[in-house]
C-alpha positions as CSV (number, residue, x, y, z in Angstrom):
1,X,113.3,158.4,114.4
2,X,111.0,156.4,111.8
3,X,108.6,158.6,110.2
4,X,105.3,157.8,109.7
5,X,103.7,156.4,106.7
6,X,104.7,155.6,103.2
7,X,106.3,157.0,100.2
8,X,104.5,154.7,97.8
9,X,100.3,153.7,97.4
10,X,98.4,151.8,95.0
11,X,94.3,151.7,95.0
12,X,93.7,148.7,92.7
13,X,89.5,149.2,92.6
14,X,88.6,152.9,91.2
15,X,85.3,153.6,89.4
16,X,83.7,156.5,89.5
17,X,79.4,156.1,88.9
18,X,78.6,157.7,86.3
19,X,75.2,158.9,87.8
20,X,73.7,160.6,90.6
21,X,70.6,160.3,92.4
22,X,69.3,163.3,95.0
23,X,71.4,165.9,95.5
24,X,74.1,164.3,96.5
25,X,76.8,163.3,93.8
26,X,78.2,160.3,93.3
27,X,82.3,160.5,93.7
28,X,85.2,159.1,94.6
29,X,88.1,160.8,96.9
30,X,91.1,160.2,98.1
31,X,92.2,161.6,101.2
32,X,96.2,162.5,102.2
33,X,97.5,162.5,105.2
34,X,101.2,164.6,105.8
35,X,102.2,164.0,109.3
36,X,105.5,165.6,109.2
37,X,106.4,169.5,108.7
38,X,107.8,168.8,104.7
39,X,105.6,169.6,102.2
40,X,104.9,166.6,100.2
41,X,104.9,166.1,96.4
42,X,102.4,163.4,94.7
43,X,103.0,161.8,91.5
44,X,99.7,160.0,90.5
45,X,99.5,157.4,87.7
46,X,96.3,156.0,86.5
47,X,95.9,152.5,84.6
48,X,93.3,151.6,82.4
49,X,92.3,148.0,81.3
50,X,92.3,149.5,77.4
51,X,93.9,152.3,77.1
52,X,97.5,153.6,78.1
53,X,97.8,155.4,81.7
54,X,97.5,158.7,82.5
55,X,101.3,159.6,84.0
56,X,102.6,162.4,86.0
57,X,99.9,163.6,87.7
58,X,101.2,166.4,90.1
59,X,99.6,167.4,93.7
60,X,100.5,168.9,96.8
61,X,100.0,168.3,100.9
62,X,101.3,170.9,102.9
63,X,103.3,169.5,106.1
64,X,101.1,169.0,108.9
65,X,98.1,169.3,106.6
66,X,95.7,166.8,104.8
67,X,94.1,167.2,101.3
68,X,91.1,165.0,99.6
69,X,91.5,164.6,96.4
70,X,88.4,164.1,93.9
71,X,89.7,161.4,91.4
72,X,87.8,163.0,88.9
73,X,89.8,166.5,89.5
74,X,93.0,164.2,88.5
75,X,93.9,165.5,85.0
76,X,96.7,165.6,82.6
77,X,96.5,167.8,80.0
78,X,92.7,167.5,78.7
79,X,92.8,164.0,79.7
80,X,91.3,162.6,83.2
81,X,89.2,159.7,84.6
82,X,86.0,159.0,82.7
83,X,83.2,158.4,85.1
84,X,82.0,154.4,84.5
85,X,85.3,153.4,83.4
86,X,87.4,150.8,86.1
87,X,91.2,152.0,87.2
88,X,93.6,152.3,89.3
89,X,95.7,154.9,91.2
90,X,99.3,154.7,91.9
91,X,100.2,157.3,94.2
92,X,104.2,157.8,95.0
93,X,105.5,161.0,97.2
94,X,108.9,162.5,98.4
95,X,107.9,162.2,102.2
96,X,105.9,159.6,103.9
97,X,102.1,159.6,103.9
98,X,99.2,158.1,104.7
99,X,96.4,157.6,102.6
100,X,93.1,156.5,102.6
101,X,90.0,156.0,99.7
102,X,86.3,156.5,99.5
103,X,83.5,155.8,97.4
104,X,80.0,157.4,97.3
105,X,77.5,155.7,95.3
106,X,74.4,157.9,95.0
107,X,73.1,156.0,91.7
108,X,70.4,154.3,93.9
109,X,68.0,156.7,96.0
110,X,69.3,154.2,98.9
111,X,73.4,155.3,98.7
112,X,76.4,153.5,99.6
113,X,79.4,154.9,101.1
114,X,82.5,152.5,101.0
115,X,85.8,153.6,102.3
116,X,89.1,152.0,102.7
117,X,93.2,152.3,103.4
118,X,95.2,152.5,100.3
119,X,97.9,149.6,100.1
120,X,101.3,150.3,100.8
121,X,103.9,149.1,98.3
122,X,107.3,149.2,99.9
């Protein structure tokens, strides 16, 4: 029986504003999908354009459970994602997943809300 999903993500466009407007704060989330009854293990990597990536980034989706992730909770060490700085995610995992991205742009009093299915890399 094929399970469903993939073992291995990428999000090419990350940025997270680096302002708010109202009381709603600008952010960016991705959300994880674990259809089947293993837990599943995350490895995030994030790429820079001028710096070296942040590797090894651990997180957890129980089986039959989801999780969203705020990329700005994404830390290794003392190190995370600056807000204002463009990235990418690589997201690889020991059972297949599904996973999905958002934006929410509150830097204008008029917000935006952009969201979108990661791309698979297998």
């Amino acid at each position: 029986m094929k399970k469903s999903g993939s073992t291995h993500w990428v999000i090419p466009d990350g940025y997270i504003p680096p302002t708010s407007t109202g009381d709603l704060q600008s952010h960016e989330s991705i959300c994880v999908l674990n259809l089947h009854e293993e837990e599943a293990k995350l490895q995030f990597t994030i790429y820079f354009e001028d710096r070296p990536p942040l590797e090894s980034i651990a997180a957890r989706v129980g089986g039959k459970r989801t999780k969203h992730i705020r990329t700005s909770e994404l830390r290794k060490g003392d190190d995370g994602i600056p807000a204002g700085v463009p990235y990418a995610i690589e997201i690889k995992s020991n059972v297949p997943i599904i996973v999905q991205y958002s934006r929410l742009d509150t830097t204008q009093p008029a917000l935006a809300l952009m969201s979108t299915m990661a791309y698979v890399l297998e």
